[in-house]
Backbone bond lengths (Angstrom), bond angles and torsions (degrees), N, CA, C in turn:
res aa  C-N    CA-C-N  psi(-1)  N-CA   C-N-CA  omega(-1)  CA-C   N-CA-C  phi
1 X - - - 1.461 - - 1.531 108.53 -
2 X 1.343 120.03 133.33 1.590 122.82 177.41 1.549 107.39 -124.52
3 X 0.987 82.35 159.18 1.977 104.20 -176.89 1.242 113.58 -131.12
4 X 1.366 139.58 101.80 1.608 123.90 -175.93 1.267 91.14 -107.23
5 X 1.435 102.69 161.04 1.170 124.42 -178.19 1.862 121.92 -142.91
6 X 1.173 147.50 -160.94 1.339 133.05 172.90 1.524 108.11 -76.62
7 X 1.507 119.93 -53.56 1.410 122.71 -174.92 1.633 104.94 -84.19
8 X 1.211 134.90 -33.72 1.620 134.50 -176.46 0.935 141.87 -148.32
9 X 1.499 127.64 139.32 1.089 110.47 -158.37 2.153 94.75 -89.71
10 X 1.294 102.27 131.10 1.241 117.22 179.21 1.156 119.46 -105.04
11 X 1.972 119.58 113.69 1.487 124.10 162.24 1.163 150.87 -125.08
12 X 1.343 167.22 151.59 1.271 152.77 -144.38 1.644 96.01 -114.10
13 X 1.178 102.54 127.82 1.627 124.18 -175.95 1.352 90.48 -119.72
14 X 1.611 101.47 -177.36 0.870 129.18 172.24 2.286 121.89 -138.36
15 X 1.124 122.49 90.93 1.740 118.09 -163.52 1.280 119.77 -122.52
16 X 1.090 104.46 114.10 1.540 117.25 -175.31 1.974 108.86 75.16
17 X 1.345 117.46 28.49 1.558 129.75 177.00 1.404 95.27 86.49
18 X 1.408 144.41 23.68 1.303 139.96 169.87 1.700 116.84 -129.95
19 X 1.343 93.52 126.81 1.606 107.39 174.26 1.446 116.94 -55.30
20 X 1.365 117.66 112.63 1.463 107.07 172.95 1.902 104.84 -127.49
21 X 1.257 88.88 156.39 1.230 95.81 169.41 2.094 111.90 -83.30
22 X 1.067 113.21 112.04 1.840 112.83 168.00 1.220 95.43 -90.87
23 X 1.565 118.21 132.38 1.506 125.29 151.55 1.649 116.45 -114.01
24 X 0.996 123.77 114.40 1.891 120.39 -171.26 1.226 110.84 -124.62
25 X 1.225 121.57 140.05 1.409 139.13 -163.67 1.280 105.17 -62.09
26 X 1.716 116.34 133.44 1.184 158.45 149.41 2.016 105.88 -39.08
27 X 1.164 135.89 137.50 1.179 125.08 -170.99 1.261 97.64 -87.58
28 X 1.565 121.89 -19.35 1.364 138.75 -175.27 1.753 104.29 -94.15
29 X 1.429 116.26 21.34 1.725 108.77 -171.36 1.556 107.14 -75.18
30 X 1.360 97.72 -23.99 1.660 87.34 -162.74 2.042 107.13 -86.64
31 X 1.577 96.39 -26.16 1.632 81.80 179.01 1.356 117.82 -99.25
32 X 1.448 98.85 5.46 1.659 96.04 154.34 1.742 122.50 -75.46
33 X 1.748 110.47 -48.08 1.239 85.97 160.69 1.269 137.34 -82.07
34 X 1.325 127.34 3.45 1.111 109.97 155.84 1.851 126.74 -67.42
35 X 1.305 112.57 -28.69 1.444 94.51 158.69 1.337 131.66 -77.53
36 X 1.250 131.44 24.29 1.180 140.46 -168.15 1.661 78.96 -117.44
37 X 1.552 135.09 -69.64 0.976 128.34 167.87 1.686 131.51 -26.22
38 X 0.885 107.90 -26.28 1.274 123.94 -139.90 2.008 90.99 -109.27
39 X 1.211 103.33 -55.41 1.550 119.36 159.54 1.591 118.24 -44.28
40 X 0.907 103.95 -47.76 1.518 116.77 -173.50 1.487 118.41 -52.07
41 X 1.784 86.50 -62.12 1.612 97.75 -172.86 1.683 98.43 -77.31
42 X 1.209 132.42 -21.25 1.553 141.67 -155.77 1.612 89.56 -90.40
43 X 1.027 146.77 -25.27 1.575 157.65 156.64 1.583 97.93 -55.55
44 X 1.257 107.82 -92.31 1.539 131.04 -166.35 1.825 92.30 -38.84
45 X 1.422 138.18 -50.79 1.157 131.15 -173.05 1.938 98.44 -54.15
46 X 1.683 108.49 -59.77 1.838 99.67 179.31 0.956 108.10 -51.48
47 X 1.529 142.47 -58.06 1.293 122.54 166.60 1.469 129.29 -26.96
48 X 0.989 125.58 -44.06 1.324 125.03 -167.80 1.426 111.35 81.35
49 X 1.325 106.66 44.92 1.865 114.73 179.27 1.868 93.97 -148.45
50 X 1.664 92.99 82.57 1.973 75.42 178.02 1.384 112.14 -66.22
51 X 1.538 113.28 170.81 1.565 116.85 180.00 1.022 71.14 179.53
52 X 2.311 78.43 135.78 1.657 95.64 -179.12 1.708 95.61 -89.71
53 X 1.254 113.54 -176.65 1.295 134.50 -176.79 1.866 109.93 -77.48
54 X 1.361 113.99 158.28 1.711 100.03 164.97 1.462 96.51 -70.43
55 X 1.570 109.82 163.88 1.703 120.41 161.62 1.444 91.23 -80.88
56 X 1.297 120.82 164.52 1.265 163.33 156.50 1.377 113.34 -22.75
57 X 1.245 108.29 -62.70 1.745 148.33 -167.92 1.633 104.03 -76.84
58 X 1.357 102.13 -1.44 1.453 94.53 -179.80 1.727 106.53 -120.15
59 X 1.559 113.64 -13.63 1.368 125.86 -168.27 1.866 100.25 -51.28
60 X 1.483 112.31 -69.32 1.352 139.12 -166.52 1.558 78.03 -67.23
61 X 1.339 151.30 -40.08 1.822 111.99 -174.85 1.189 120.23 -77.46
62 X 1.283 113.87 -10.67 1.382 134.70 -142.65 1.868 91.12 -84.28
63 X 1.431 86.58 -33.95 2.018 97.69 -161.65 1.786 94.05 -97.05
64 X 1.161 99.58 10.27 1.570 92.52 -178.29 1.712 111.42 -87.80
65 X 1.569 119.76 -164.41 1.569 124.27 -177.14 1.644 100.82 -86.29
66 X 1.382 150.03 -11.26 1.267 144.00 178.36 1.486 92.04 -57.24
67 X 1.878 109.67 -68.65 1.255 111.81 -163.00 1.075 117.59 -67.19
68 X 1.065 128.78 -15.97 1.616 132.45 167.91 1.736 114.34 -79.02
69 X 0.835 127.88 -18.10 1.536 140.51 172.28 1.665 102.80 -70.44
70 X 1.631 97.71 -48.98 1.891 80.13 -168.86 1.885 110.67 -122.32
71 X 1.903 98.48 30.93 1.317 91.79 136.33 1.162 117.13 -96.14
72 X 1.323 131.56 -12.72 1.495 133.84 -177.65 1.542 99.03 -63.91
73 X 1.549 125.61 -54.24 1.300 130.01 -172.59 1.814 111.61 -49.28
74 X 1.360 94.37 -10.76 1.786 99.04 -161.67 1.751 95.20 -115.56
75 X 1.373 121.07 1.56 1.297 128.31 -166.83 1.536 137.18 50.90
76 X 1.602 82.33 51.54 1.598 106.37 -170.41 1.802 113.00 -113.23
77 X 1.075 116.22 63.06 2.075 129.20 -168.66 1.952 96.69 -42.98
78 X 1.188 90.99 135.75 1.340 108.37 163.22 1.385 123.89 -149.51
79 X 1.465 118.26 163.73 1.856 104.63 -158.12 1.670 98.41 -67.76
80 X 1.595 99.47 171.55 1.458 99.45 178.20 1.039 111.84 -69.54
81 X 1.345 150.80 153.74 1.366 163.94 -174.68 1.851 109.25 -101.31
82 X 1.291 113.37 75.66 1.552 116.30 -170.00 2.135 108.98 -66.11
83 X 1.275 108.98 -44.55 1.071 107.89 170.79 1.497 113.82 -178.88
84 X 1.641 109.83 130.79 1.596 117.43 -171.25 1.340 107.40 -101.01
85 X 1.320 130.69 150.54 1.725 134.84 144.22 1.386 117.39 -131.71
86 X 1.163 108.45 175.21 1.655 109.58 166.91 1.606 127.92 -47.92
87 X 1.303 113.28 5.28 1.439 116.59 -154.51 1.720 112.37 -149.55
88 X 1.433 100.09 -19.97 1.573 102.06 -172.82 2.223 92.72 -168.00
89 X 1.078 93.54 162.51 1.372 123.88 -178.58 1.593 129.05 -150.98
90 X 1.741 106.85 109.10 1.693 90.67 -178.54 1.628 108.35 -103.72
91 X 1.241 121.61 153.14 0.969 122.43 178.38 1.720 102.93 -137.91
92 X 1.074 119.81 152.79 1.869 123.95 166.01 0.746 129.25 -44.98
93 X 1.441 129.00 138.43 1.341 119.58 -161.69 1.773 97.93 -97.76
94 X 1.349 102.95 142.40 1.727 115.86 -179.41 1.466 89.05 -126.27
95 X 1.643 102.42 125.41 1.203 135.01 -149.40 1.759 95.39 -92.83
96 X 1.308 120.53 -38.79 1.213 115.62 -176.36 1.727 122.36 -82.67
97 X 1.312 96.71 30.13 1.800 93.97 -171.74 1.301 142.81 27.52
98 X 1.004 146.73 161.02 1.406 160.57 -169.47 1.548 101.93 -41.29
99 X 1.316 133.47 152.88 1.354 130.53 174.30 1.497 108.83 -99.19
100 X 1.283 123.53 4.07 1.413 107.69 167.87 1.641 124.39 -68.34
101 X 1.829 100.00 -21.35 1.392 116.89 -163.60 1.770 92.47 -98.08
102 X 0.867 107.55 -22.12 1.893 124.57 -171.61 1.652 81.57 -69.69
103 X 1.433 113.43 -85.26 1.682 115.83 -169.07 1.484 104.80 -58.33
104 X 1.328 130.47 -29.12 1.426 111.48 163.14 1.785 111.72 -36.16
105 X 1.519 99.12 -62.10 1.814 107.04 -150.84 1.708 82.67 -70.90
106 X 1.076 159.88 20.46 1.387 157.19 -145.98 1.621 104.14 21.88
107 X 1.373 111.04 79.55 1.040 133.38 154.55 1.755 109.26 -69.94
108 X 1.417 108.23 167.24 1.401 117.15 -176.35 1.328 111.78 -56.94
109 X 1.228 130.43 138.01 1.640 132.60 -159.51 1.299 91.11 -84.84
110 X 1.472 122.48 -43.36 1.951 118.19 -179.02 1.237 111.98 -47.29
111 X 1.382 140.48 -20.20 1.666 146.23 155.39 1.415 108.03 -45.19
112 X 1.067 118.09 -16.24 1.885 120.17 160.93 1.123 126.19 -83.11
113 X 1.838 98.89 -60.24 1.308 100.48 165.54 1.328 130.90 -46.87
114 X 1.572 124.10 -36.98 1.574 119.74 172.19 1.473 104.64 -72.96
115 X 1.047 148.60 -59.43 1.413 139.26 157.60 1.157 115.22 -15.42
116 X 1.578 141.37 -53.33 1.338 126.07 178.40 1.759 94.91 -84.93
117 X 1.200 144.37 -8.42 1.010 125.84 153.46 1.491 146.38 -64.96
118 X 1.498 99.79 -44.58 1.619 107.85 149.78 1.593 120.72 -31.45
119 X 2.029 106.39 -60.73 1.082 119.30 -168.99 1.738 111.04 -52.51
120 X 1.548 102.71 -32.80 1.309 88.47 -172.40 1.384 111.85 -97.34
121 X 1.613 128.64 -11.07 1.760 108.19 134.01 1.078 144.80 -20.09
122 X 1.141 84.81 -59.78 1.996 106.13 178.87 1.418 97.09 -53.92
123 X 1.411 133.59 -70.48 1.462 115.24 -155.98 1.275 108.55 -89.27
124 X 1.351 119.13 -8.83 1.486 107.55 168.53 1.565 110.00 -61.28
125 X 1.005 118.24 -40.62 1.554 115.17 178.98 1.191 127.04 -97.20
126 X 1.754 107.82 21.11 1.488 116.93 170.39 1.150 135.51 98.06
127 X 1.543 110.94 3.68 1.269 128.89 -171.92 1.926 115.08 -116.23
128 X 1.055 101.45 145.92 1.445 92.15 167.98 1.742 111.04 -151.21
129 X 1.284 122.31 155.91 1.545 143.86 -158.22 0.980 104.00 -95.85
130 X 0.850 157.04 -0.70 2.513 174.28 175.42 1.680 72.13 34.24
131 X 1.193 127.54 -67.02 1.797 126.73 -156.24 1.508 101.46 -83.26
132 X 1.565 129.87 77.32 1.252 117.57 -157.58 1.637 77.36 -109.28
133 X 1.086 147.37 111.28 1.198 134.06 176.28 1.995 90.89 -154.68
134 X 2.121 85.91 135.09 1.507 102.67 -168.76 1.449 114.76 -31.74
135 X 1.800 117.92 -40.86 1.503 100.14 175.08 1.016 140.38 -66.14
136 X 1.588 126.00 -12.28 1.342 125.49 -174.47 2.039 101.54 -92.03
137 X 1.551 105.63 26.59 1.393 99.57 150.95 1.263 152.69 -122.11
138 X 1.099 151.51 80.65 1.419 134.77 -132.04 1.030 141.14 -87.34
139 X 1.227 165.02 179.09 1.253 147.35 167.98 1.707 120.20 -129.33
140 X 1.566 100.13 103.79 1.506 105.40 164.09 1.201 131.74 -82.72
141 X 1.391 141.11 96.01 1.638 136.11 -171.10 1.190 105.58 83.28
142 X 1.700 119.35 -97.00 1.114 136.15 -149.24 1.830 114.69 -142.59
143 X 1.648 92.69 -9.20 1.216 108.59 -169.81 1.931 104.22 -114.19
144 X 1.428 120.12 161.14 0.980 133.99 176.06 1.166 123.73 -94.11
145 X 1.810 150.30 140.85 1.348 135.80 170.05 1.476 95.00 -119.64
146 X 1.361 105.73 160.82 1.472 125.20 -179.50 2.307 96.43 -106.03
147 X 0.982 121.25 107.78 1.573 114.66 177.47 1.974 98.75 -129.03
148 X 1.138 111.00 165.69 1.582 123.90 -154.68 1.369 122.39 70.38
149 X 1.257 138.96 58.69 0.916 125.28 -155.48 1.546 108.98 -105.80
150 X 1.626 122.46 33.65 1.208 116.54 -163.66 1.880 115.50 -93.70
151 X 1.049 99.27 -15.82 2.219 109.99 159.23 1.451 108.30 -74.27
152 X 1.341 131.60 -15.37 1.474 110.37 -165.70 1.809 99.52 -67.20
153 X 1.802 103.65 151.74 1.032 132.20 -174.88 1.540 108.52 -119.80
154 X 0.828 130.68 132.44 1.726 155.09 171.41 1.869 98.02 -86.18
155 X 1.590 96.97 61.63 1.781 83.82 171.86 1.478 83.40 -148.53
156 X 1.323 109.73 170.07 2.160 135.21 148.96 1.132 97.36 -99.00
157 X 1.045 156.95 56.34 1.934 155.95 154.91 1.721 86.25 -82.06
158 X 1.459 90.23 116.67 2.097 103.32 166.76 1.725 109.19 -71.39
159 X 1.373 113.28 -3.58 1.640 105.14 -176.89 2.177 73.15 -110.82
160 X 0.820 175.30 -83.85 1.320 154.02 161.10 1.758 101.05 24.95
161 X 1.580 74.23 -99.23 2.033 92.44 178.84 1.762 124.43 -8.04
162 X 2.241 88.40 -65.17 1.101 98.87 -170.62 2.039 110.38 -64.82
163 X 1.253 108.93 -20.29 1.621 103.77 -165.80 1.238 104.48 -68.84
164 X 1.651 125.50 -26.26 1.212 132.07 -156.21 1.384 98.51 -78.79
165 X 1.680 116.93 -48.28 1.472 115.19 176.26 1.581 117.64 -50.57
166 X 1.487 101.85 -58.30 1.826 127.53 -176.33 1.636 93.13 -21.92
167 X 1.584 101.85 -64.09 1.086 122.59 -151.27 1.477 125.68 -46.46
168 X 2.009 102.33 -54.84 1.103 124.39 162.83 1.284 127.90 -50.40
169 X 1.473 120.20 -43.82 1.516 139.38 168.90 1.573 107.23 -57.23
170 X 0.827 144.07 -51.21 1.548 158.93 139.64 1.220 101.31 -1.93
171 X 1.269 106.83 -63.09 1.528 107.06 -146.05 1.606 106.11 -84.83
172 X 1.477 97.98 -19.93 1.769 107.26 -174.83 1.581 107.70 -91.73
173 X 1.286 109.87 -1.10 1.873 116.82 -166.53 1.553 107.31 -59.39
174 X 1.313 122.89 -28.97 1.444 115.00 -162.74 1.878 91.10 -113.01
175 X 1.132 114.31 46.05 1.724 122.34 160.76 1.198 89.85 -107.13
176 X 1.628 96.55 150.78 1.666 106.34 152.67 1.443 114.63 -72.41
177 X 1.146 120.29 -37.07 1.958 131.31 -174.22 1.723 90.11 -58.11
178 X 0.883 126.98 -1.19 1.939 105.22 -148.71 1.664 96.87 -69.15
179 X 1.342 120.54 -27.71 1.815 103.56 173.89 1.401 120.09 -56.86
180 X 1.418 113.03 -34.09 1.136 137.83 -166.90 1.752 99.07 -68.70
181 X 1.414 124.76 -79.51 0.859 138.51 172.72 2.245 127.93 -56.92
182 X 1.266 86.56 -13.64 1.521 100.38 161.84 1.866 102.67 -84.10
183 X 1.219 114.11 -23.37 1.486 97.41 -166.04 1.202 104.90 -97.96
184 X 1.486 113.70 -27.28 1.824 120.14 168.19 1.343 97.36 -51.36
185 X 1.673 124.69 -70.28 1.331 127.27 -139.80 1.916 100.20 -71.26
186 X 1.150 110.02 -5.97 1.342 125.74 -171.27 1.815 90.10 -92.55
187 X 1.374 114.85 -77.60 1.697 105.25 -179.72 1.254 115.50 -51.12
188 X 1.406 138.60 -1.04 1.539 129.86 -162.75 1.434 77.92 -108.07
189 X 1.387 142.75 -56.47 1.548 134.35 -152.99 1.351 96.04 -82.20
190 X 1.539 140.56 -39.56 1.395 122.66 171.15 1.260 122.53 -50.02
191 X 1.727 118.78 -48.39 1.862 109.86 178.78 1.098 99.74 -56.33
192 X 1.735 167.08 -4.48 1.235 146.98 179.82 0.887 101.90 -113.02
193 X 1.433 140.54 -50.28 1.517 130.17 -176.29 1.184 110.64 -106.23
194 X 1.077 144.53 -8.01 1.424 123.93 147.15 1.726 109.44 95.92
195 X 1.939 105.82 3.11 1.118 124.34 -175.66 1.464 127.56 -117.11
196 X 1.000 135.69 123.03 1.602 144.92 -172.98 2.071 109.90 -65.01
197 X 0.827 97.81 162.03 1.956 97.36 -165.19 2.051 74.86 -81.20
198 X 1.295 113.48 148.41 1.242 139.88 153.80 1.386 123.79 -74.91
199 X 0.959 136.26 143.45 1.580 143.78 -172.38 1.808 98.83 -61.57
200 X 1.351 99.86 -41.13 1.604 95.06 168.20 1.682 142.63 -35.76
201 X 1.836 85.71 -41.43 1.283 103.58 -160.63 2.015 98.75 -92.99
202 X 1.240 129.44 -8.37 1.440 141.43 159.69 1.389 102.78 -91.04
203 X 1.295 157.79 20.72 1.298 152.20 114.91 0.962 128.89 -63.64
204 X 1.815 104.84 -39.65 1.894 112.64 -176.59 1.289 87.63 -76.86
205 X 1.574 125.92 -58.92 1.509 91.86 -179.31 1.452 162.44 -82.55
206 X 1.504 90.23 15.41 1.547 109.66 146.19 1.240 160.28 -120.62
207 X 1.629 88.36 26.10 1.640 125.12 136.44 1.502 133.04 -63.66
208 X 1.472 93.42 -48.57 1.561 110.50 -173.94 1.817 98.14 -86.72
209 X 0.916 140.57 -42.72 1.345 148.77 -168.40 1.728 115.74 -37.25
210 X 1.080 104.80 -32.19 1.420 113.47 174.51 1.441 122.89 -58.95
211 X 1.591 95.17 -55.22 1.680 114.75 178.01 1.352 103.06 -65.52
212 X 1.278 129.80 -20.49 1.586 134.89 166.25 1.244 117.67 -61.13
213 X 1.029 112.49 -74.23 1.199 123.82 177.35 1.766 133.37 -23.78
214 X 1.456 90.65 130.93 1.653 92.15 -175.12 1.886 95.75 -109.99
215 X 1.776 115.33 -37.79 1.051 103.42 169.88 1.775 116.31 -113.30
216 X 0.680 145.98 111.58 1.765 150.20 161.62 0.988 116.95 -7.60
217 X 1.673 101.88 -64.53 1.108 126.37 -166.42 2.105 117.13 -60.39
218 X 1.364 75.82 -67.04 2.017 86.36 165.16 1.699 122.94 -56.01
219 X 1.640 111.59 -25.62 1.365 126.49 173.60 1.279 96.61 -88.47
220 X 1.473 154.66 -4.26 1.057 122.78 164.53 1.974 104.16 -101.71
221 X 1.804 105.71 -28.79 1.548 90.05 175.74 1.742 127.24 -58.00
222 X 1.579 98.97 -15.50 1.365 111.43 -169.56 1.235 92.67 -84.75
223 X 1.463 143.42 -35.45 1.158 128.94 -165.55 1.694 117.06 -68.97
224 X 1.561 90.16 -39.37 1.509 121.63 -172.31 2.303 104.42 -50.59
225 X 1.352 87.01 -63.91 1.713 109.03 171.27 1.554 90.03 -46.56
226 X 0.975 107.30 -68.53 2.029 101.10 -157.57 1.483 102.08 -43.17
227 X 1.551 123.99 -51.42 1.442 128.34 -164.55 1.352 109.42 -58.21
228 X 1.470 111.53 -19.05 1.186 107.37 -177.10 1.841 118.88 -100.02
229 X 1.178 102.67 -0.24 1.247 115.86 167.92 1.533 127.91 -146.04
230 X 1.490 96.29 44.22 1.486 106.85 160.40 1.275 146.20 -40.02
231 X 1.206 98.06 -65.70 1.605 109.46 171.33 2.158 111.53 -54.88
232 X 0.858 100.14 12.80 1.478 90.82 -171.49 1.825 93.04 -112.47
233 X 1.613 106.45 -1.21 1.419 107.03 -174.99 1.681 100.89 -93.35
């Protein structure tokens, strides 16, 4: 079974009688993230909040066992990390896939709510995911994992904060549930941070929303609905 993605091509093996997920570099990995880089700070300049980009050199530590050690300390689960290099990464395979495809099939709407809950771990303790988008989360049982972790940033920058929300919202725009699941992912990030989405973070995501998008059409009725009930975000 394969999974491609922009930076890798991603597949389910099987090593030593255990399912793992292999993800191995794309020949195209590096100038994809650099436009992801490149987006970021090219946002944050319209804003009027520059922020430089991560370096390069930090992507591959980022996905390593340090960073996985002290989101755990912050109560943030991610798959086990079996073995990384410059070139490929295995991690465990979590059987229940990503929750973007979960809330596609109308999966449990609380799969948002822990998603904006994670999110607001993360910046309570200083960290933020720049690529916070519904697929890079997964769902084991009953519980949520945070996996991709190669954009996270070690800052409190509120245009940070806001990309992480933008981001997620983005990615859910072309669901029909997305009111539904904008208001979960909204109550799950308030019990941790204690903070309301910023006007920032409904611009990034309707900047970014396009490149999301699978339908237009549903990403623009969803956009349309939100404007009209903003303030409740």
């Amino acid at each position: 079974m394969y999974f491609v993605n922009w930076q890798r091509q991603v597949s389910l093996e099987e090593i030593n009688g255990q399912k793992v997920m292999v993800k191995r570099n794309k020949s195209t990995k590096q100038f994809h993230e650099f436009l992801i880089l490149y987006a970021y700070s090219l946002i944050s300049i319209l804003l009027l909040h520059p922020s430089a980009p991560l370096a390069f050199s930090e992507i591959i530590k980022n996905e390593g066992y340090e960073m996985r050690k002290k989101l755990k300390k912050i109560g943030i689960s991610t798959p086990v990390l079996l073995s990384i290099s410059d070139t490929y990464l295995i991690e465990e395979y979590i059987e229940g896939g990503d929750i973007y495809r979960a809330l596609a099939s109308t999966g449990d709407i609380m799969l948002a709510y822990k998603a904006g809950s994670i999110t607001g771990k993360a910046h309570q303790a200083g960290y933020t995911f720049v690529d916070n988008k519904a697929q890079n989360y997964l769902v084991k049982e009953e519980s949520v994992m945070r996996t991709d972790l190669g954009f996270m940033k070690k800052t409190r920058s509120r245009y940070s904060k806001s990309m992480d929300i933008g981001s997620f919202l983005a990615s859910v725009m072309d669901l029909d549930r997305y009111g539904e699941i904008a208001k979960s992912f909204h109550e799950g990030y308030i019990s941790e941070s204690g903070s309301k989405f910023s006007y920032r973070s409904i611009i990034i995501r309707n900047l970014l929303s396009a490149g999301f998008s699978s339908s237009s059409k549903t990403t623009l009725r969803n956009m349309l609905l939100d404007a009209r009930n903003l303030v409740s975000l």
